[in-house]
C-alpha positions in Angstrom: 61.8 5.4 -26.6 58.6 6.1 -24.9 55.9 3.5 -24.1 52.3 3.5 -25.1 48.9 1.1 -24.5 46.1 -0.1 -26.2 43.5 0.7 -23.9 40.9 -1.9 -26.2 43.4 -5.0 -26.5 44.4 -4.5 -23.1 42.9 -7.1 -20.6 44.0 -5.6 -17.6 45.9 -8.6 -16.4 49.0 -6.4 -15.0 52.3 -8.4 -16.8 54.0 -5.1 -17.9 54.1 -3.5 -14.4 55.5 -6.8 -12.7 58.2 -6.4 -15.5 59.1 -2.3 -15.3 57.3 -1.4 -11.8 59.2 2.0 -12.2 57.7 2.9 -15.4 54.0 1.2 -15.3 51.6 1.5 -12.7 48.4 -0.2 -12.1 45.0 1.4 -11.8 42.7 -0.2 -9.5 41.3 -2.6 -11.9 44.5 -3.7 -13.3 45.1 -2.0 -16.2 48.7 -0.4 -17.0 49.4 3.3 -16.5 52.2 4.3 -18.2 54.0 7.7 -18.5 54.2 9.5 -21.6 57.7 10.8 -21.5 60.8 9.7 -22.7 62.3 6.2 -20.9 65.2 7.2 -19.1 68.4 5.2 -19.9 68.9 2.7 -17.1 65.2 1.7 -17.2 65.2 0.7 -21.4 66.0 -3.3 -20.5 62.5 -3.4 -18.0 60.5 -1.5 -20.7 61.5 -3.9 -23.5 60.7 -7.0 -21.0 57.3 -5.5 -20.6 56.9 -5.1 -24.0 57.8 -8.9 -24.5 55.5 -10.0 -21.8 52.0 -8.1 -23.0 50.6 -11.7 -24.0 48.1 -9.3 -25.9 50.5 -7.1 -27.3 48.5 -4.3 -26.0 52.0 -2.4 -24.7 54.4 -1.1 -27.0 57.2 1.1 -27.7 57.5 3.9 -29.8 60.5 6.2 -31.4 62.8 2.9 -30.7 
């Protein structure tokens, strides 16, 4: 599973990194950074809860 952004339906307000702060980061704006790669194991449960908590559905996961 990997994670992946919508850069236009994003509104920066920074959900996703409160809910995975291992996988997303936040540029100085707000707006999630994610990393490309493959989500390691342990860290699938935070990635889905970020997922869930996008209230513009602008973070999502691929290859699940």
């Amino acid at each position: 599973m990997k994670l992946a952004v919508d850069p236009v339906a994003c509104d920066g307000l920074g959900m996703c990194a409160h809910q995975a702060p291992d996988l997303i980061a936040l540029d100085p704006w707000g707006y999630p950074i994610v990393d490309t790669g493959d989500i390691p194991q342990d860290q699938l449960t935070p990635a889905r809860r970020a997922v869930r908590a996008c209230p513009k559905r602008a973070l999502y996961a691929t290859g699940e």
